[in-house]
C-alpha positions, 0 to 999 in steps of 0.5 A, spaced: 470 656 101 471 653 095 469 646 094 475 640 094 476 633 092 479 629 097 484 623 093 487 617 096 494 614 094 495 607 096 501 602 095 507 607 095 503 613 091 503 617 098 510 618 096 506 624 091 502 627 096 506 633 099 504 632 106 506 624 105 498 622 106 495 616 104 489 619 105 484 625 105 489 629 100 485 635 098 484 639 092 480 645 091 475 643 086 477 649 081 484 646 080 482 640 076 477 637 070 479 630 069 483 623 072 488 625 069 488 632 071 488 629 078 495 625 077 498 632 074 496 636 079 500 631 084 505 629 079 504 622 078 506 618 073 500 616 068 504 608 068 503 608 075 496 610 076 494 602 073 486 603 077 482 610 079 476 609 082 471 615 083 467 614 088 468 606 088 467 606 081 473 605 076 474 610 072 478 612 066 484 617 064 478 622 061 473 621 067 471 628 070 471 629 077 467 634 080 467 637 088 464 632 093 468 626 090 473 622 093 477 618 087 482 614 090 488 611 086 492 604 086 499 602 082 499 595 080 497 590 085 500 582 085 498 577 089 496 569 090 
């Protein structure tokens, strides 16, 4: 069993999640090397992607992801 990496889509990004899920998406931990590799593999507009983290910590476009982790990604969010 390959090892994954579990990504969460919050703010309308579960639209790019092929099973519609905001959380628990997973991928094998083979299929990618970086952030940006993550958005590929879903198809997600790197505009749209305003905040990644990895396990809690922010993280750029060039961060490596490794199995085990859990990156979770946020549009642009507004408030007041």
């Amino acid at each position: 069993m390959t090892a994954e990496i579990t990504v969460n889509l919050y703010g309308g990004l579960e639209r790019y999640s092929p099973e519609g899920l905001r959380k628990g998406n997973r991928i094998p931990g083979d299929q990618v090397n970086t952030v940006k590799e993550v958005l590929d593999y879903f198809d997600i507009p790197q505009e749209e992607a305003r905040i990644v983290l990895i396990d809690g910590h922010h993280a750029s476009l060039e961060d490596q992801v490794i199995s085990g982790k859990v990156i979770s990604i946020f549009p642009l969010v507004g408030g007041g």
